[in-house]
Residue, then its C-alpha position, 0 to 999 in steps of 0.5 A: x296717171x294713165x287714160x283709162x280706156x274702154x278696151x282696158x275695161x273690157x280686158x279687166x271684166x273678162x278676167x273677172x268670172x261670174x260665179x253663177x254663169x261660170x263664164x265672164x261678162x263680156x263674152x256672155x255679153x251682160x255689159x250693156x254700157x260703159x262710161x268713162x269719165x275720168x277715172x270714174x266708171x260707171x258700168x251698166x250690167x244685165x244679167x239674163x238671170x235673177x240674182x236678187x241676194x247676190x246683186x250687192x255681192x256682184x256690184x263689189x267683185x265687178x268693181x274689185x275687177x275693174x279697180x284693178x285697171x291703171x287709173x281707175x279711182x271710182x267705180x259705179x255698177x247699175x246691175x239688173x236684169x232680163x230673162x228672155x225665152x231660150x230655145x226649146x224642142x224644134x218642133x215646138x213653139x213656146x206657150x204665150x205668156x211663159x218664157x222658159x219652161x224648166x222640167x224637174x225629174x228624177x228617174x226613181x221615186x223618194x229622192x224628195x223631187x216635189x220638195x226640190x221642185x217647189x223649194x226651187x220655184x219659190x227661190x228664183x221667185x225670191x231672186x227676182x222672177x215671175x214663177x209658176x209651178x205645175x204638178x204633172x203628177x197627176x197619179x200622186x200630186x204633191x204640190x197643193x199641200x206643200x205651197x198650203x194651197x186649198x180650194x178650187x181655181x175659178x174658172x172665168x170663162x168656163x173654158x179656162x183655169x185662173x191658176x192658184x196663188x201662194x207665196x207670189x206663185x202661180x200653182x196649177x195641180x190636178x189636186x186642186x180639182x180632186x179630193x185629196x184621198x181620191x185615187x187617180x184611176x186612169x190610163x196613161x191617154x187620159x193622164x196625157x191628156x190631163x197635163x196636157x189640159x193642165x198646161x195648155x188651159x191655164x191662164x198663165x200671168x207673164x211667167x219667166x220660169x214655169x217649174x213642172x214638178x215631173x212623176x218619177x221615172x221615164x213613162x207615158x208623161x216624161x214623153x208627152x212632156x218631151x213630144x208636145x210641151x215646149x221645154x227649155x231645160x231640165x234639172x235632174x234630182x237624185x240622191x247619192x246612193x247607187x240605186x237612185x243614180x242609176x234611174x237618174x243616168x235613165x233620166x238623163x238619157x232620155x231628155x238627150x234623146x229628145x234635145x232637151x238640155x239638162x241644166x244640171x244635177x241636185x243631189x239631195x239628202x246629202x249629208x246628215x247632221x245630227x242636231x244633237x251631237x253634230x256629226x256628219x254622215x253620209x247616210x246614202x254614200x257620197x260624190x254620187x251626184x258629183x261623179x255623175x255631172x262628171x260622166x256626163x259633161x253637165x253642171x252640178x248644181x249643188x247638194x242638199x243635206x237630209x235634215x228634218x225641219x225641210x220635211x216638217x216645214x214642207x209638209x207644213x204647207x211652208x217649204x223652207x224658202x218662205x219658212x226660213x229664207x235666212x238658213x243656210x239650207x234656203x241659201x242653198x236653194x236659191x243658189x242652185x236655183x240661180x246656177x239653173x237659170x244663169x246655165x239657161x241664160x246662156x243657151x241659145x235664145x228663142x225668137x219664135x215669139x217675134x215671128x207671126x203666126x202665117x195662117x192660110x186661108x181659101x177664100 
């Protein structure tokens, strides 16, 4: 029997390539230790990515990868992980007490962003994050319904807002302060300003992921968004017809106008299965998301199909994560959820945190 070597470990897990990252897990540099005690081995592994209903199915494909190394008889994976804050607009500092801030938009209205966004947000919580979401429609907020939320936040020290709380998420949405039917008639400063009040005045609790749920298409708040709030990446959501793809080409344009990496593309209201005879259609064309990511270089997160129940369950108050997280749809949730935030993971991170704040004083 062969001496098992540490080199020759390494070499296995850089055959090996994790699904989510689409790379391996030396060069991305999630093996922290190895042990080697015979042929035993005992890995040490830390994602920069929550990845709770896949850790088991990790721990065994890593294994697989390294009993494939002369000599080794026993296998052992500690599998955790971190998520730190990544990079953001030059200009900007990150938000205390937030780590990444991930935009969710699409060019046109009607490809189901608000209920891509919150299905989102509550699937990287399941997989093991801190989440919040913030609805920055502010003419047309969506969110309070959706997480069953009402009631107003407190607000403890008359300045700032507790957010509210739903299926262990942090929500802040200007409908919480409003009535539901009352029509937002302002000009784009005040709405500017809103989210800006939104983001800035909540009392955020340690969140790894804050979702912003945009309004559709690239106005007043897609540019405030992009000028003032520091955002780590975003995800754009369309649907596969033409129309919709060329707002969402809009989209995409812009955040690369402004330095913000788009994380991928969700292309939802697929495909349609009819509950009765099972038929597949695509009712909205098909590979429009597939050959968009293409055009543009970026990571297709994964499609999702038009079906009933997300709609009923959504405007329910109990979007199809929480409402079913065994389906097959919130299984696609989460997966698109972790293929984000295993994309961010290996984009540069921010040490913005770790340096002082230098302020000058005259005395």
């Amino acid at each position: 029997m062969s001496d098992v070597t540490k080199e020759a470990i390494e070499e296995a897990l850089k055959s090996y390539i994790e699904p989510n990252m689409g790379k391996d897990l030396v060069s991305t540099k999630t093996v922290k230790d190895i042990q080697i005690d015979g042929g035993k081995v005992k890995l040490t592994i830390v994602l920069g990515f929550p990845a709770q209903s896949v850790a088991e199915e990790l721990k065994q494909a890593i294994c697989d990868a390294v009993q494939q190394v002369d000599g080794v008889s026993d296998c052992e994976v500690d599998l955790g992980w971190k998520v730190a804050a990544h990079s953001v607009q030059k200009s900007l500092r990150p938000i205390d007490n937030i780590k990444n801030i991930i935009a969710v938009a699409s060019g046109k209205g009607g490809v189901g962003k608000s209920t891509t966004a919150v299905n989102l947000a509550l699937a990287l919580s399941q997989e093991g994050a801190k989440v919040g979401i913030l609805d920055a429609d502010i003419y047309g907020p969506s969110q309070p319904r959706m997480l069953g939320i009402s009631g107003q936040p407190e607000s403890k020290d008359g300045k700032t807002l507790e957010p509210m709380n739903s299926y262990h998420l942090q929500a802040m949405s200007i409908g919480f302060l409003i009535d539901e039917e009352t029509p937002m008639i302002w000009r784009g400063p005040m709405v500017t300003q809103a989210l800006e009040q939104l983001l800035n005045d909540t009392n955020w609790s340690d969140l790894d992921y804050l979702i912003i749920d945009l309004p559709p298409g690239t106005g007043d708040t897609q540019l405030t968004l992009a000028q003032k709030v520091p955002v780590s990446g975003a995800i754009i959501v369309t649907t596969p017809q033409d129309i919709a793809l060329l707002d969402a080409r809009k989209g995409f344009k812009m955040f690369e106008k402004v330095e913000v990496p788009v994380l991928g593309i969700v292309e939802n209201m697929s495909i349609h299965i009819c509950s009765n005879c099972g038929h597949e259609e695509h009712i909205f064309g098909e590979g429009g998301g597939h050959s968009m990511s293409e055009q543009y270089g970026v990571d297709f997160l994964g499609a999702l199909p038009l079906e009933k129940r997300i709609r009923e369950e959504t405007d329910a108050g109990k979007p199809t994560v929480v409402a079913e997280p065994e389906c097959r749809t919130a299984e696609i949730y989460r997966e698109i959820a972790r293929k984000a935030a295993a994309k961010l993971a290996i984009q540069a991170k921010s040490y913005a945190s770790k340096f002082p704040n230098i302020v000058i004083q005259n005395n």
